[in-house]
N, C-alpha and C positions, 0 to 999 in steps of 0.2 A: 034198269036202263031207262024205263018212260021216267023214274025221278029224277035221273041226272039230267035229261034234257028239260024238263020240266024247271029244273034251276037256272040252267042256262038261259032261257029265252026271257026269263025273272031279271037276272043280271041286266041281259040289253035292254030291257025294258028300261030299270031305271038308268041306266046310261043314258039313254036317248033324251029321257025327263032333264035329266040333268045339263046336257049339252044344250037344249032347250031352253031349260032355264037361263043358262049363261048367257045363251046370244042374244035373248029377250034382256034380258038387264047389261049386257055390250049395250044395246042398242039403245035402251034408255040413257043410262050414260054421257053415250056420245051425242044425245038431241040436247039433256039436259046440260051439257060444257057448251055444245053449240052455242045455245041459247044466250050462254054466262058470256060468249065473246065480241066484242066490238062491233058494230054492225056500219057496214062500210057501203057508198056508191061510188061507183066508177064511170070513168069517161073511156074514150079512146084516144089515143093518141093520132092526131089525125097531119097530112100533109092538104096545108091551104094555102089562102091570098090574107094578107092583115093591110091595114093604112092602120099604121103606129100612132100611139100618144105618148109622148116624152113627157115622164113628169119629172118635176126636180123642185128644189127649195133653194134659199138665198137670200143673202142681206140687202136692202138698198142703200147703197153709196150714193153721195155727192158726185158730180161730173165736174171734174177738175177743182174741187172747191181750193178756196183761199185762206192760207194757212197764214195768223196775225202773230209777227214771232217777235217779240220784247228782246231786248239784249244782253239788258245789265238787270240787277236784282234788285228793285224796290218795292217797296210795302205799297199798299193798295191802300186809298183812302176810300173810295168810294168805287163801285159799279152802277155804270148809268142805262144800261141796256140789260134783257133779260131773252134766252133762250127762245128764238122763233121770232122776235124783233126785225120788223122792215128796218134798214139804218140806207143812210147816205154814206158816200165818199167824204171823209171828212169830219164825222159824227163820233163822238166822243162817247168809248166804253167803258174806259177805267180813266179815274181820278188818282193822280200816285200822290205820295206826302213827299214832304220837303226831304233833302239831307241825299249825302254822297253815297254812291251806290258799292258796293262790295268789288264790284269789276277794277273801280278807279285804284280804290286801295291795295288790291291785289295786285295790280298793273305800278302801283308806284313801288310796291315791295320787289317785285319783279325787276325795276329799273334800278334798285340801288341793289341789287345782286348782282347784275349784268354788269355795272359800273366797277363795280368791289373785284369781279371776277378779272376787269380788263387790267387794271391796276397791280392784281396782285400778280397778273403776268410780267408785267413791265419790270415789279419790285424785285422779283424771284430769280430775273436772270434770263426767263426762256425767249424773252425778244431784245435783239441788239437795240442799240438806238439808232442804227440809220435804218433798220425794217422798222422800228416804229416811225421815223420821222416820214419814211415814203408812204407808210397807213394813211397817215393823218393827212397827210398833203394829195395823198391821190395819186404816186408816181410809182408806184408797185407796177405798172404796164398790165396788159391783156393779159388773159390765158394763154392765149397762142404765144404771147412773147417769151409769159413763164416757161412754157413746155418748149421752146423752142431750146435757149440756155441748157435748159433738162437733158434733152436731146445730142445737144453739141459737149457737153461733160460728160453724156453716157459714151458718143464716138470717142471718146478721147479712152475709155477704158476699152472698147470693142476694139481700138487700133493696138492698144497695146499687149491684148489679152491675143489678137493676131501674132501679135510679133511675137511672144512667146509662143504659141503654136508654131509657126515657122523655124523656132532657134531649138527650139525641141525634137522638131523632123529634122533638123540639121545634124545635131548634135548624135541622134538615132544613125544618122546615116553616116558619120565618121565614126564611130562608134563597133557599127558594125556592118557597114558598108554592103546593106541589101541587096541594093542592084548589081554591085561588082564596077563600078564605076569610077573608084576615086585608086589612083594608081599607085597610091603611097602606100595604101594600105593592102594592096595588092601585093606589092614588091614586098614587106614585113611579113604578109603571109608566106610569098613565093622563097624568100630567104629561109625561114624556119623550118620549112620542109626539105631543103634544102642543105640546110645545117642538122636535120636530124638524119638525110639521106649520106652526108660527110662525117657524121658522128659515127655511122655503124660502118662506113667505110676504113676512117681512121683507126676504131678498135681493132677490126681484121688486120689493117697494114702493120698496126704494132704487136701481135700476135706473131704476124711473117719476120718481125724485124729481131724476133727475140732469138730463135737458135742460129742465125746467121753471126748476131753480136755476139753470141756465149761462141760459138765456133771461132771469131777474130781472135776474141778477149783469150781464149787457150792458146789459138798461134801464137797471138803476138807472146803468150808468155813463155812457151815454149823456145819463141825465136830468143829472147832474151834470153833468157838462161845460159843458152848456146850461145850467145854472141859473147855474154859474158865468158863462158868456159873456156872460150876458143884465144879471146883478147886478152886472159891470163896465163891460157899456156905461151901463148907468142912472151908475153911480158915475162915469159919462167918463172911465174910467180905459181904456177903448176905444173909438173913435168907430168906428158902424155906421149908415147911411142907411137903415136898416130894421128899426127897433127893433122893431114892431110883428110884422112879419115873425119876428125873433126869440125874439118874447115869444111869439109860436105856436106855434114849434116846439119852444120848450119845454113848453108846457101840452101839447101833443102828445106830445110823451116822456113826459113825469110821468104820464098818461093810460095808454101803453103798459106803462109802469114800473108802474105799480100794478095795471093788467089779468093782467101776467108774476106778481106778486105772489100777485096773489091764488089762481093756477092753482097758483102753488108752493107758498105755504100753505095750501092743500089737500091736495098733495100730500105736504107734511111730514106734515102733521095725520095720514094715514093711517100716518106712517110712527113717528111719537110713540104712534098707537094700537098696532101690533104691539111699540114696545120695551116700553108698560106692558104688555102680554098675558104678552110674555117675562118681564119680574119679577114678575110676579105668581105666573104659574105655576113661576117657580123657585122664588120663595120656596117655594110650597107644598111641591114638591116635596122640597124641601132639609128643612120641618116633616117632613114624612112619613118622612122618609131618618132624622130622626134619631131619631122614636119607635123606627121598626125595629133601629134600632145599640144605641140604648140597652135594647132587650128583648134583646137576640142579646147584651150586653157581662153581663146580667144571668143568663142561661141561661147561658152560658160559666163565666161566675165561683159557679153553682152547681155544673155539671159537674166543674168542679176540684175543689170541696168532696167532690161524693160521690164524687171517684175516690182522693182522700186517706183518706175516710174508708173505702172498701174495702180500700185498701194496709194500712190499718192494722188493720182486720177479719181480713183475711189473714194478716197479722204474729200477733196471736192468735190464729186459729185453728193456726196452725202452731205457734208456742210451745204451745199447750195439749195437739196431739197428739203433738209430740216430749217435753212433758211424762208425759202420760198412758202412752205408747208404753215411756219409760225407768221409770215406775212396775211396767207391766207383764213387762217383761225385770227387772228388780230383781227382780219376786216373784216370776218364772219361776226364776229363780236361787236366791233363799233356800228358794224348794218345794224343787230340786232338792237344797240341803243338807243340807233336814232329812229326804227320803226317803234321802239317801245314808247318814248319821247311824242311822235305821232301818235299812236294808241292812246297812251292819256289825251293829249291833247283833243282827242275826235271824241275820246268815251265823256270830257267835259261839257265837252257844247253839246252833244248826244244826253245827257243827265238835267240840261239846262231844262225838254221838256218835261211839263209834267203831267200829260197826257197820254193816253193811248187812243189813236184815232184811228176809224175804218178806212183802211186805203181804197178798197174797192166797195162801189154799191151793193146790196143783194140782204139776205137772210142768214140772221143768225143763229149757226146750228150747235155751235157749243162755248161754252165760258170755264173755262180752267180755274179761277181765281175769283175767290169772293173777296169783299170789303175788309182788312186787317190782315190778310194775307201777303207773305212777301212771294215776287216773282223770281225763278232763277234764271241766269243767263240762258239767251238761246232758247226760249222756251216758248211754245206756240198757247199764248193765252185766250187765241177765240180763233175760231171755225166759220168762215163764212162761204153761202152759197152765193154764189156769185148771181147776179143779177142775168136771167136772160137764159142761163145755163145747166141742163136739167138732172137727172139722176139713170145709174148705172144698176144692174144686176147682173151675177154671173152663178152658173150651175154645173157643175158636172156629171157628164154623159159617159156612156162607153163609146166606143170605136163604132159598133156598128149602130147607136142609135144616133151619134153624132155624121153618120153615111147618109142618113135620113132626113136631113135639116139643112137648109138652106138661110145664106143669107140673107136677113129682109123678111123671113118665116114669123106669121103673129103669134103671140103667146098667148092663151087665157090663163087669169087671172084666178088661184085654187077657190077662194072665199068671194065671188063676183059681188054679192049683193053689197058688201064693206068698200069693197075698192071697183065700183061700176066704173069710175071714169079713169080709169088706170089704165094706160095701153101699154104691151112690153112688144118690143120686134128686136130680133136678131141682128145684132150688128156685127158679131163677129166671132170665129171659130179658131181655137189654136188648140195645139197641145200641153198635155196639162205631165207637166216637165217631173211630177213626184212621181208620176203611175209606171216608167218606168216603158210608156208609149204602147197602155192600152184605154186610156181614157183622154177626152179630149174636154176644154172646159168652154161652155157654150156663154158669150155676154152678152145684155140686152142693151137699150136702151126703154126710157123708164119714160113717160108722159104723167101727169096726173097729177092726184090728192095723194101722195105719198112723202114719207121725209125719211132721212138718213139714217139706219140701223133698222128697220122696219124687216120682219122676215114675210118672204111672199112666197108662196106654191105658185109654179106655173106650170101649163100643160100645153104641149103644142103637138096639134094634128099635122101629122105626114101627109106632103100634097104625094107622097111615091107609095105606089102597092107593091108589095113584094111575096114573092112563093116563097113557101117556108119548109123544110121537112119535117118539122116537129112542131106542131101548133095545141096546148094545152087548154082546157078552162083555166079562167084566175083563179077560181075556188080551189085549185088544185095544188097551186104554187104554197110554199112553208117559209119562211124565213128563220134562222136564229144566228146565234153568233157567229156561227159558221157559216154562213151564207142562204146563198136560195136551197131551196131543194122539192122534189115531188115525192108521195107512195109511190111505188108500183107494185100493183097485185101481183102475185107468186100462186098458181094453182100446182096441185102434184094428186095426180089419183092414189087414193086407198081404198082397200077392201070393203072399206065402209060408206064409201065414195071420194067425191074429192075436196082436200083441205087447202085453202085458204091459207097467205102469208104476205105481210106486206115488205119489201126495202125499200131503205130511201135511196134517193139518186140524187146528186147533187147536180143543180143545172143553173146555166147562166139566160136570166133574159133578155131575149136581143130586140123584141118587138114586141107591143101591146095597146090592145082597143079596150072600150067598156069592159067587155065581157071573155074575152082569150089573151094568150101569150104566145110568144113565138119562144121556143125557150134551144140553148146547146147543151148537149149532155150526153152522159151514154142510153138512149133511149131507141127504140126499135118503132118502126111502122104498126102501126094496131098493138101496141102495148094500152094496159089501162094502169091509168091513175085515178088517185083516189080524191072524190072531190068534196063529200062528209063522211062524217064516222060518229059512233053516238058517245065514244068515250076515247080519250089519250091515248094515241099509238105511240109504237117503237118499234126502230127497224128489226125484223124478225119477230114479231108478234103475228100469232094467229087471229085471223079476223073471218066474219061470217059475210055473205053476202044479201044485201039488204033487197027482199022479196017485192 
């Protein structure tokens, strides 16, 4: 029993060693990685007061300079001035060589195509000769008068394109007589309803007239027979012992026979009254049918008329405006020859000189063309500064440091000791139309020893102090392609104490002295940023803090 516990307490023993050992070497460890990481100082992030300094960069331009612009294209004999050159009004840059300039000849090509074009209208057909002879002579009249013509050929089809509208609503309205107002067609209706109410009338009557007629049709032949038989015994052409007898029954039929009779014609009589109803009202109907045909054959045979007379309204007016139109392209064309005609004539006396002279006094800031070079039309061959008149810069700002700057605000000068006597001041502040209306573009005006394309740093002190919530060191601020950005330390306790981590935070500068920024971002009150570090961060890296 004392051996078993005797091992036990052996066991924790080295246990304990061992635990020991481990946290001892944990512990070395995490000093000796410590040690291996980044060592970093921090600021606070603080809320102050800043008076800003706007920096920015920028080319210097000319102020309104004077742009010397050639016309035609000739070769350069000589240049008599050279870049930065005081010159006079008058003073002679370039020397040009003899001979016609390209413009001329291209301008006479251009007139005999113009001429060849107007002609081969004439040859072709597309212009009458009395639109040509009114070209030439000037009697074509105004616009207003052309369009007027236009105007009174187009009423002539709007009157006639009416009048088929109206023979069309006509013809609609005999036709089928909407409103119920035309009485002919009324009465055609009123009759057929009527002829179809005497139609089912007249079959009945002839239905009633049929066994009255088969009952006459029996008398009567019955009577006959008997009149016969009786009219032979009397003539003893048949001997009867009861003549009397017979003679009875005959007056007895003939009796029957005209009783059958008379129920039949009666019954005709009704049936004579519905056939005269039926002709009567057909006649009418048939009257009435044909006033209607002959108004409808009447409207018809007008509608044709006004729709001929549109086609041919139309036919005029289109000959007048492909008339009018080939007038108008003729004198667009003859304008165009006799401006060409001028053009040569101005680009000759124009080629007469053979100089290029300074129209305005001042400084020569650039020369396009050296000595054996040809000029092209239109083309600005020397840059001058005008005499009297000084130099521009312009820089852009954002919105809120552009809040900060006033008209009339001095600018220093980046490089002072280079450009001492250089003064820039604010002349004007506008919106700078590409940012989409968060930066604004700040212009100087320019004093001094400076010349045209020159890049200048300027820095101008804010006469405004502003409170800020987020006021960083410079040393703090990062730039890369992605813009501005700060560290911010990340602490999180462990077991071993606590670790150290940096993120980046992207932020915008809105304000800046020597030494701080005023910066917008997502950043907190008493956050730290990181303002050196002994080796290259990245966001989420662990980092130590510098003792």
């Amino acid at each position: 029993m004392q051996e078993k516990k005797s091992r036990k307490e052996w066991i924790k023993t080295i246990a304990i060693i061992f635990l020991s050992i481990m946290l001892v070497l944990t512990f070395f460890a995490n000093t000796i990685r410590n040690y291996s990481l980044p060592e970093v100082a921090v600021q606070y992030v603080t809320s102050d007061t800043l008076s800003s300094k706007i920096r920015g960069t920028g080319t210097v331009a000319s102020q309104d300079p004077y742009s010397v612009v050639w016309k035609q294209s000739r070769k350069i004999d000589s240049v008599r001035v050279r870049v930065g050159d005081e010159v006079e009004k008058g003073q002679v840059i370039y020397v040009l060589e003899e001979g016609e300039s390209e413009e001329v000849k291209k301008a006479q090509q251009e007139l005999e195509s113009l001429q060849a074009a107007y002609e081969k209208a004439l040859i072709t057909g597309q212009v009458s000769t009395s639109d040509r002879k009114a070209v030439e002579s000037g009697r074509t009249g105004t616009i207003e008068q052309k369009q007027a013509k236009i105007d009174a050929a187009q009423k002539k089809v709007d009157q006639y394109e009416n009048e088929i509208k109206t023979l069309e609503a006509e013809i609609n309205r005999w036709t089928y007589n909407p409103n119920g107002d035309i009485q002919e067609i009324k009465n055609v209706n009123d009759c057929n309803q009527a002829l179809v109410a005497w139609g089912i009338e007249k079959a009945a009557r002839d239905e009633q007239v049929k066994a009255p007629k088969e009952k006459y049709t029996a008398a009567e032949a019955a009577y006959e027979a008997q009149k016969n038989k009786v009219d032979d015994i009397l003539d003893g052409t048949v001997s009867d012992n009861d003549v009397s007898g017979q003679i009875e029954l005959r007056d007895s039929l003939k009796n029957e026979r005209d009783a059958a009779k008379a129920i039949y014609d009666e019954k005709q009589k009704m049936c004579d009254i519905a056939d005269s109803q039926i002709v009567q009202l057909t006649y009418t109907r048939d009257a009435n049918k044909q006033v209607v045909d002959n108004k409808k054959k009447e409207l018809n045979d007008k509608l044709e008329l006004a729709k001929a007379n549109k086609a041919n309204a139309e036919t005029a007016l289109s000959e007048l405006v492909t008339g009018i139109t080939n007038q108008i392209d003729l004198e667009t064309s003859l304008s165009a020859i006799h401006a060409k005609e001028e053009e040569i004539e101005k680009l000759k006396s124009d080629q007469g000189a053979n100089e290029i002279t300074a129209p305005v006094s001042g400084t020569i800031l650039s020369l396009s063309r050296s000595a054996g070079e040809t000029t092209t039309a239109e083309e600005t061959v020397a840059t001058i500064q005008v005499a009297g008149k000084g130099f521009t810069m312009s820089m852009t700002v954002t919105n809120e440091q552009a809040a900060m700057i006033n008209k009339g605000d001095e600018a220093e000068v980046g490089n002072s000791w280079f450009y001492s006597d250089v003064h820039a001041k604010v002349n004007s502040i506008k919106p700078d139309k590409e940012s989409q209306g968060k930066n604004k573009i700040i212009e100087f005006d320019l004093e001094g020893s400076v010349t045209s394309g020159t890049q200048l740093s300027l820095v101008i002190t804010s006469r405004k102090s502003s409170n800020y919530d987020a006021v960083v060191p410079n040393s703090a601020i990062r730039e890369d392609n992605n813009g501005k950005y700060v560290y911010r330390l990340i602490s999180k306790p462990s077991p071993l104490g606590t670790r150290y981590s940096v993120e980046r935070v992207n932020v915008t500068v809105i304000a800046e002295d020597d030494t701080r920024s005023a910066v917008s971002g997502p950043l907190e009150g008493w956050d730290s940023v990181i303002t050196t570090f002994s080796k290259p961060l990245s966001d989420g890296m662990l980092v130590r803090l510098k003792q």
